[in-house]
C-alpha positions as CSV (number, residue, x, y, z in Angstrom):
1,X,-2.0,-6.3,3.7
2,X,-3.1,-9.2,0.9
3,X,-3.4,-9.2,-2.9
4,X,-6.5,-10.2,-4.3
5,X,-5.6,-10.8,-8.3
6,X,-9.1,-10.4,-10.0
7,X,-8.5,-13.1,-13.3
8,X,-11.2,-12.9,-15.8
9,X,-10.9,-12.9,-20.1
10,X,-8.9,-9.7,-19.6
11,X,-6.4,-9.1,-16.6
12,X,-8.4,-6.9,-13.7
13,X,-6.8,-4.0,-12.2
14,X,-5.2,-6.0,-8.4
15,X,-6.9,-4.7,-5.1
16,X,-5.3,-4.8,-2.1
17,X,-7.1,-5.5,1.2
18,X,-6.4,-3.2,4.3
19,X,-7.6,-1.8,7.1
20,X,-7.9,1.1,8.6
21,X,-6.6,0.8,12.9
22,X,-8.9,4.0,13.7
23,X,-12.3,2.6,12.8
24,X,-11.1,-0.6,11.9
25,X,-13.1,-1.2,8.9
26,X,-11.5,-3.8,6.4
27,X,-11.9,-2.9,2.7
28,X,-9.9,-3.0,-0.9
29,X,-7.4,0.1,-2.3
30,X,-7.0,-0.1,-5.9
31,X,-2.8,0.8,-6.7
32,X,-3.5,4.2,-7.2
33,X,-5.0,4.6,-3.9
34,X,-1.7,3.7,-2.2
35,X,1.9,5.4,-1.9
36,X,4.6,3.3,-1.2
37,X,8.0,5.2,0.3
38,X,11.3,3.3,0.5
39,X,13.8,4.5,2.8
40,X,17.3,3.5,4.2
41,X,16.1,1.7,7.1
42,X,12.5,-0.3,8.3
43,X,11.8,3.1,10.0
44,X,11.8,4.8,7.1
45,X,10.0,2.2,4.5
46,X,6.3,2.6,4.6
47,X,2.8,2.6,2.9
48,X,0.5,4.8,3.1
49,X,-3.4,5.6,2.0
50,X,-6.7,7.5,3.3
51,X,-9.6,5.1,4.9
52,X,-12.5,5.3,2.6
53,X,-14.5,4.8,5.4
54,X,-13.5,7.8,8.0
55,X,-11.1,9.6,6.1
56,X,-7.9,9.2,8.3
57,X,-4.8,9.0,6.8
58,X,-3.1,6.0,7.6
59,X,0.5,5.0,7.7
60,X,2.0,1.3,8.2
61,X,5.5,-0.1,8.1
62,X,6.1,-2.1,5.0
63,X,8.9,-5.0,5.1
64,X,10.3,-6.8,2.2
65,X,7.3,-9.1,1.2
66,X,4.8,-5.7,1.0
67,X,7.0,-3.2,-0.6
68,X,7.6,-6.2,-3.2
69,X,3.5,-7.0,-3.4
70,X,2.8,-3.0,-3.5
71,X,5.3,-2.6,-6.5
72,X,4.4,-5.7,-8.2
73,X,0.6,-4.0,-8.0
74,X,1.5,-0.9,-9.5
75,X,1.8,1.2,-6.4
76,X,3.1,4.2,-7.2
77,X,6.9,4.7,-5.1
78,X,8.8,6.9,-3.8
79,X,12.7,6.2,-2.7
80,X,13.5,8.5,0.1
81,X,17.1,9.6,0.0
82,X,19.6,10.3,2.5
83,X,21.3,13.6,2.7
84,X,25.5,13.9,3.9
């Protein structure tokens, strides 16, 4: 997962590149193509997004550098919370 920051007179809305490990085709997700879930632990902190290529959904791990690109991007985030 990359940032691609589009500069031009105006700022342009940041893509992200992925790709998808079922067909393995490489393309760009706008931010509102991605969900980004933060959890207590690495198991539990991911992103997620549907291949515009196949349709699968896919779901990655996200460490500390992605979940701060993803929310930096405008990727919309859900914190997953524990229960007692």
């Amino acid at each position: 997962m990359s940032v691609m920051h589009g500069l031009a007179a105006t700022m342009a809305p940041v893509l992200f590149k992925a790709a998808c490990p079922d067909c393995r085709s490489r393309f760009e997700l706008s931010a509102s193509a991605l969900r980004l879930a933060i959890g207590a632990s690495r198991r539990t902190t991911f992103y997620s997004f549907t291949c515009p290529e196949c349709g699968s959904s896919v779901r990655k791990p996200a460490g500390e550098r992605i979940v701060e690109l993803l929310t930096g991007g405008g990727v919309r985030t859900l914190r997953l919370h524990t229960t007692v």
